[in-house]
N, C-alpha and C positions, 0 to 999 in steps of 0.2 A: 491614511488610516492604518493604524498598527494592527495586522490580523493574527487571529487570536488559535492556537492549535490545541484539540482535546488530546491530553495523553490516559490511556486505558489500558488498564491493566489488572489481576490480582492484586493485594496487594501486600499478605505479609509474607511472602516470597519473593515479591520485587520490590520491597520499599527501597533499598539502595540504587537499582535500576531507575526507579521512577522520579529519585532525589536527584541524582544527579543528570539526566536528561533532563528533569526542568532548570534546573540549573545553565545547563547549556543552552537550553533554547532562554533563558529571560538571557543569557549575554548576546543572544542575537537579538535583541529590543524583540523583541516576540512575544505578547500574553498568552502564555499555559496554563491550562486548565487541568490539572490534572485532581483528581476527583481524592485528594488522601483522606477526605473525612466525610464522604458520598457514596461513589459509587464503587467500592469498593468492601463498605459495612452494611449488615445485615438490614439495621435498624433507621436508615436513609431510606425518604421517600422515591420511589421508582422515576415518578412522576419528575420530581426533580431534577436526577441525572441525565434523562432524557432529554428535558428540555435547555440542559448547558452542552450538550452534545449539538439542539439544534441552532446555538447559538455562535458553533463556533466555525472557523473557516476552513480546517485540516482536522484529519483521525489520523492520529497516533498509537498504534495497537500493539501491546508487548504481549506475547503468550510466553508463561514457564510450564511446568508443569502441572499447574491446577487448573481445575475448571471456574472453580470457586461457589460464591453461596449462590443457592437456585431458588428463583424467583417463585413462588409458589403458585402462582396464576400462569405461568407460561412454560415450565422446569426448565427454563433456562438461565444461565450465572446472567449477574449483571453486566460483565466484559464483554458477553455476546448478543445481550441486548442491546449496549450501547453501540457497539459494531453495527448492529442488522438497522438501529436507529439514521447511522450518519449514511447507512446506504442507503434509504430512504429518501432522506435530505440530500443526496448523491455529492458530499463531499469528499475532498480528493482526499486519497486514504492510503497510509504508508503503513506495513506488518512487517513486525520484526519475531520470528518463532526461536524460541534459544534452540542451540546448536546440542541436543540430545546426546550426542557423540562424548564433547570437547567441555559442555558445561558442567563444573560440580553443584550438584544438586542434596539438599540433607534429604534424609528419607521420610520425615514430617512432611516435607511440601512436595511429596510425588502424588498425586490424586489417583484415586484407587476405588474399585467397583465401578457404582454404574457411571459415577462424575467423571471416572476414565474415561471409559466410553464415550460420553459425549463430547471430551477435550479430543478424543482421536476425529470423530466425527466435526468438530468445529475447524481443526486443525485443516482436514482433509478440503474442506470450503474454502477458505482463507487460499491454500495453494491452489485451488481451481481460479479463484476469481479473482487473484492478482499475483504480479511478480512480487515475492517475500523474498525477505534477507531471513539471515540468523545471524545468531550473536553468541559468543562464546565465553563472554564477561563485561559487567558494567562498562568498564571502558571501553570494549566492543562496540557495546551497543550506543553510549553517548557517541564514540564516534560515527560509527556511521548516517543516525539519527541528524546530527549535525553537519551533516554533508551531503545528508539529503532534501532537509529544509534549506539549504544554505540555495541547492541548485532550483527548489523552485521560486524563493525569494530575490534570485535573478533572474529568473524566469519573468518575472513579475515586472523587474526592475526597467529588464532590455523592453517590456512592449506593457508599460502600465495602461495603455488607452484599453487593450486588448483584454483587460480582467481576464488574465492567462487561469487562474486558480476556480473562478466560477466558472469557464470553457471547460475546465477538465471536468470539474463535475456534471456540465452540462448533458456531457458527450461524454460521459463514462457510458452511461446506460445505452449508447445508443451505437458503442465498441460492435465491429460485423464480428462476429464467433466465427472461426472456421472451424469447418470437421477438418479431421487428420488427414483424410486424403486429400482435401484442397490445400490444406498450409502446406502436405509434402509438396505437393506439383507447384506451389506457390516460392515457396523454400529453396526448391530444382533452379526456379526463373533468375532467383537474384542473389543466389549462390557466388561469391566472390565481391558482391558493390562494399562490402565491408571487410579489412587489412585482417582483421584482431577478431578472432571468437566471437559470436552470437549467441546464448544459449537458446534452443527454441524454445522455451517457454516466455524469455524475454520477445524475439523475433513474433512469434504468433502472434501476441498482443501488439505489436508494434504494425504488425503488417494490417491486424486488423482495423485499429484507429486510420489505418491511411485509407483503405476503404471505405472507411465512415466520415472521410474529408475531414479527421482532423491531427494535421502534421505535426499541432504543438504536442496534443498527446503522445504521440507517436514519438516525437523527440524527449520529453521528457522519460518514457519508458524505458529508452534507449542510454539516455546518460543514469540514468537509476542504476539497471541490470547490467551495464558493463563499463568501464573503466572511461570509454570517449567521452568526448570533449561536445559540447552541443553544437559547433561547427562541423566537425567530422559527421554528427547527426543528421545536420540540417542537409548536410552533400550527401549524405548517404540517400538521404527519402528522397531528393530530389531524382537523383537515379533511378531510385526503385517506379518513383512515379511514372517518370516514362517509360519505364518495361514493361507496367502494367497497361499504360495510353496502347501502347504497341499490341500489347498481348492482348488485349479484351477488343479493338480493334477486329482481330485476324479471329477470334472465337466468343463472341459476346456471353456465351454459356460458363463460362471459367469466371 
């Protein structure tokens, strides 16, 4: 069964962005949903976008600099309701925020006043509740987009009994959260089971899925946020596991 991924976005700021990621993804045989004459105009019913959101099997989230148009009933743009939508539905969900720094941006589509505000505030969620990339220009972004669906359509591939793609959403919601003084002291334990850079923000969520018994998320977080390979992954968690068999052994309170 060909699974189907929502791409969400603004849309007359990223129309080149959102053309050419669906592009890339229909050459991976992959049906894209991306909302060009929906969910991203005024005049499209709510009700609608919503429900091709709950239809589909991946979110795909571009933020540029707009908030975009606000929902009268919720003031919320529709990119962030169909966001807060598939998190309901708890599908697995990839954010790509452009690179502020390095992207040109015209001064038409900078969002300004209170829709600032609320893109700084959307923004700031987004980087709490998952590891995001950025993107520095369309072809940034198609690539990476495409390299990241790619890793979990092999995901899929190596263990299709295991519907790896509904696991993640299963078990997204169900990720242990650590406070910052447990990931350091957790962080301190298994310092070194990885050659190559961790960032902690990748690390924490990775640490936390292995807490919540589940390694594929854990691996999938881990080939996302940094350069390995899902073998290097998979020997990584394994290590980690027995530090923690060991560790929680000797202090059941940690």
């Amino acid at each position: 069964m060909t699974s189907s991924i929502f791409v969400s976005s603004t849309f007359v700021d990223l129309e080149q962005h959102r053309k050419l990621v669906c592009n890339a993804i229909t050459k991976l045989e992959v049906n894209s949903k991306a909302m060009e004459f929906f969910g991203a105009l005024p005049n499209t019913p709510k009700e609608e976008c919503l429900r091709i959101v709950r239809a589909s099997d991946v979110f795909v989230g571009i933020i540029g600099m707009r908030y975009g148009y606000t929902d009268p009933a919720t003031g919320k743009s529709m990119t962030q309701l169909e966001y807060e939508e598939a998190q309901t539905v708890r599908l697995p969900t990839l954010m790509y925020l452009i690179d502020e720094e390095s992207h040109p941006v015209l001064p038409k589509h900078v969002e300004m006043g209170a829709g600032a505000e609320k893109l700084i505030a959307f923004k700031a969620t987004l980087k709490n509740a998952h590891v995001v990339n950025t993107f520095s220009s369309p072809d940034d972004l198609v690539a990476k987009v495409t390299q990241e669906v790619v890793r979990l359509l092999g995901a899929m591939a190596t263990k299709p009994l295991a519907q790896v793609l509904p696991q993640l959403a299963a078990n997204a919601t169900r990720v242990h959260h650590l406070t910052q003084p447990r990931f350091e002291f957790l962080k301190g334990k298994v310092i070194g089971v990885y050659k190559q850079h961790v960032p902690d923000a990748v690390l924490r969520e990775a640490l936390g899925f292995v807490l919540a018994g589940d390694n594929m998320a854990a691996t999938f977080v881990l080939t996302r946020g940094t350069p390995m390979g899902m073998d290097e992954a998979v020997d990584g968690l394994m290590a980690i596991e027995k530090i923690f068999t060991e560790l929680f052994k000797k202090d059941p309170s940690n």
